[in-house]
N, C-alpha and C positions, 0 to 999 in steps of 0.2 A: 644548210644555210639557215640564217635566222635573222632577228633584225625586226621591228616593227616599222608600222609607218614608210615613209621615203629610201632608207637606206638597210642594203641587207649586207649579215656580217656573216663572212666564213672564215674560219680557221683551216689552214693548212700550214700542218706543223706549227712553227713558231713564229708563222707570218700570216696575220691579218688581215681578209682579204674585204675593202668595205664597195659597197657595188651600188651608184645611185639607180634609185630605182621610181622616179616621179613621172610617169606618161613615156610617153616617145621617145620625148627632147628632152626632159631632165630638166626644165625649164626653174632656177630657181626661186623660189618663195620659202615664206619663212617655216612653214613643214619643213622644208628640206633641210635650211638653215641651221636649225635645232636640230634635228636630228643626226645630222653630219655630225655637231658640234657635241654633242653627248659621245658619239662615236668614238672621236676625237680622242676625247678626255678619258674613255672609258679605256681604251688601249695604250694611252700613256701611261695610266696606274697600274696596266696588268704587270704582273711581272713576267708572266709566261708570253708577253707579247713582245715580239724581236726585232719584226719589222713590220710595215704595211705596204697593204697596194690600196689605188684609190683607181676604180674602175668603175664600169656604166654596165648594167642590164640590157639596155638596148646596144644593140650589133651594130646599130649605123651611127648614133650622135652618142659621145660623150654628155654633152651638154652644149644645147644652144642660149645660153646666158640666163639673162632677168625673166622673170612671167612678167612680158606686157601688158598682158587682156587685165592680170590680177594688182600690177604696180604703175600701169602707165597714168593712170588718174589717182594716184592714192595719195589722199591731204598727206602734207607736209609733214607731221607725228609720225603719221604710220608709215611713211618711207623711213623715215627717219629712224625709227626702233626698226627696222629689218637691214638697213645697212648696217648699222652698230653690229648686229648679228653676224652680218656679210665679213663685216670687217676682226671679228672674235673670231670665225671659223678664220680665216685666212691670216693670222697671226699666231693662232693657237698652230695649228700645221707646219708656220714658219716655224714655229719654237719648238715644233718636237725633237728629242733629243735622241728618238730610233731613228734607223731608216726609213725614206717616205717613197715609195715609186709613181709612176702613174702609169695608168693603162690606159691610152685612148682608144677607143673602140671607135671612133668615128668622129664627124664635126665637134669642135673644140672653140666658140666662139664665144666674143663679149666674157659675160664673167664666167664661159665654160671655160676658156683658154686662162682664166684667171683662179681657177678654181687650181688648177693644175701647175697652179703658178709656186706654189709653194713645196714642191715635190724636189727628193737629189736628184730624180730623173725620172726622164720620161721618155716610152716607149709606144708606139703608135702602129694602128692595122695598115697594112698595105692597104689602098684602096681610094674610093673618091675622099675621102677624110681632108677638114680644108680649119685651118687655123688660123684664127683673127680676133683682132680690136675692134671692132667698126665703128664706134662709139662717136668719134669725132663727126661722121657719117650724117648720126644721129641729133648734133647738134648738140651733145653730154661730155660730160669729163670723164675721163677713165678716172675711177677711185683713186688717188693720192698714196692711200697706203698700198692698195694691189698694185699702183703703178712700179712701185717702189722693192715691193718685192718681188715683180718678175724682171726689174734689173738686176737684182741681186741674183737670181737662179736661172735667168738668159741673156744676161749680160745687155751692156749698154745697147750693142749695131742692134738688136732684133726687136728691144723694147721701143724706141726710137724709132723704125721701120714698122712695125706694126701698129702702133698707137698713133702715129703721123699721119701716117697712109689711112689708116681705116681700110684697108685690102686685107681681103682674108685670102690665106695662100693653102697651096696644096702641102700636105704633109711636109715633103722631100725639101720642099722649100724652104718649111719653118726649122726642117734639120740643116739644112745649109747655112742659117741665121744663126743658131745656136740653142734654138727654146727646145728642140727635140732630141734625144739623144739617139733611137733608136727605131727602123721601122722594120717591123716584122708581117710575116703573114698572121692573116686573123684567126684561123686556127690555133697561131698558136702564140699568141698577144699574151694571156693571162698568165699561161707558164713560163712564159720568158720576162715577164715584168716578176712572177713570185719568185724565180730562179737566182733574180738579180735583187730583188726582197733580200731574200737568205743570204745570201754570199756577202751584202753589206753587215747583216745582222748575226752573220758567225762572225764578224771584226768586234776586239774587246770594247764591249759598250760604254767602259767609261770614256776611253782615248775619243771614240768617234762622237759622243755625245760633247766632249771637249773642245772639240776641233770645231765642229760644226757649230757652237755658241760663239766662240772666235772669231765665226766666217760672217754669222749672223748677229749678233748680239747688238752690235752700235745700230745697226739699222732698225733691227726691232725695240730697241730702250726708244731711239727717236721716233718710231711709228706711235708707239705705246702715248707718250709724250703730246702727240700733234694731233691724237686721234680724234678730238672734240670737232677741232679748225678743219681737219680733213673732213671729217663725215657732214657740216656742215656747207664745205665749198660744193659737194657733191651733190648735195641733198637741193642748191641753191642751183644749178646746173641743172639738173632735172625737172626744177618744177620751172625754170624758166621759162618767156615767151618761146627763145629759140628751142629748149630742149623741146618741150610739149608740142612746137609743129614737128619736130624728125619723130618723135615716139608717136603723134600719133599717123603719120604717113607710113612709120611701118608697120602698125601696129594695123592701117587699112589694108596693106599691100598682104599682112601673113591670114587676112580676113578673108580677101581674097582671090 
């Protein structure tokens, strides 16, 4: 395994296995951001790379969303240039034209669940693992563009139900919604998410690269398009009166 920084990359065979790796919780900031995002980009150009998985280091949380301690007070610019980022890793992912799997290894929240938003599928550990928006919660918007692409790849009822509610639900739950496709034991998460890697990525890469612009393409031209107006409604959500009391209520409650 190899990788600097935040994200580590293994190879097996012709599936690319990329593994966040920032603390605990996978908390994002913009290390991670970049880094993912080079990732990204770096396996879309190999050509020996077939398909990927996008997996977590830690056994219990995929990823528990934003770093609050690090973004919950950060002037207006500097949120500002790390959504742009937020929003290029998660349109870059939408547009890959390999296979993309996901592997949750555990909690899947906020923009962890959004992270995983741009995936053909996702499979998830047996166990307490719990999937959610909360964000409304929070007194924030779900990103615009992330909101948008995990309709496209969970369809309308679970995008709707999770981002309305702000309840984060157990795994089995968010598979009965549509956002998950499959839950396995945790032993064996990573081989059944690279198993099902390869069996998309033995399909002729042009046909499925085809297909799958087809499925995605008017969404992401019009995400691409609105990205200014989106990352600014966002950026105005958070630094709000209302958002800045929920972020910083929980941001006292994860204190202590």
């Amino acid at each position: 395994m190899s990788g600097a920084g935040t994200v580590l990359v293994e190879d097996r065979g012709a599936v690319r296995v990329l593994s966040l790796s920032r603390g605990r919780a996978n908390a994002l900031a913009p290390d991670l951001i970049q880094d993912l995002l080079s990732a990204l980009v770096a396996a879309r150009e190999d050509a020996a790379v077939r398909a990927l998985v996008l997996t977590s280091a830690s056994p219990k949380i995929f990823s528990a969303g934003l770093d609050l301690a690090l973004l919950a007070a950060a002037e207006a610019d500097v949120f500002t240039r790390f959504v742009d980022g937020l929003e290029e890793v998660l349109l870059t992912a939408f547009e890959l034209p390999k296979p993309f799997v996901g592997a949750l290894t555990g909690h899947a929240i906020a923009g962890g669940a959004l992270l995983a938003a741009p995936c053909d599928l996702r499979v998830a550990a047996e166990g307490p693992g719990t999937f959610g928006l909360p964000e409304v919660t929070l007194g924030v918007k779900v990103p615009r563009t992330a909101l948008h692409v995990a309709r496209a790849t969970w369809g309308e009822r679970a995008a709707s139900r999770l981002a309305l509610t702000g309840v984060s639900v157990p795994f089995a739950e968010a598979q009965a919604l549509g956002a998950i496709d499959a839950i396995v034991s945790p032993d064996l998460l990573l081989d059944e998410a690279v198993s099902r890697a390869a069996a998309l990525g033995a399909l002729p890469p042009g046909a499925f690269a085809a297909i799958k612009r087809d499925l995605r393409g008017d969404t992401s031209t019009r995400l691409r398009a609105e990205s200014s107006a989106n990352r600014a409604a966002f950026v105005a959500s958070w630094t709000s009166e209302e958002g800045r009391a929920g972020l910083a209520a929980a941001l006292s409650k994860l204190k202590g």
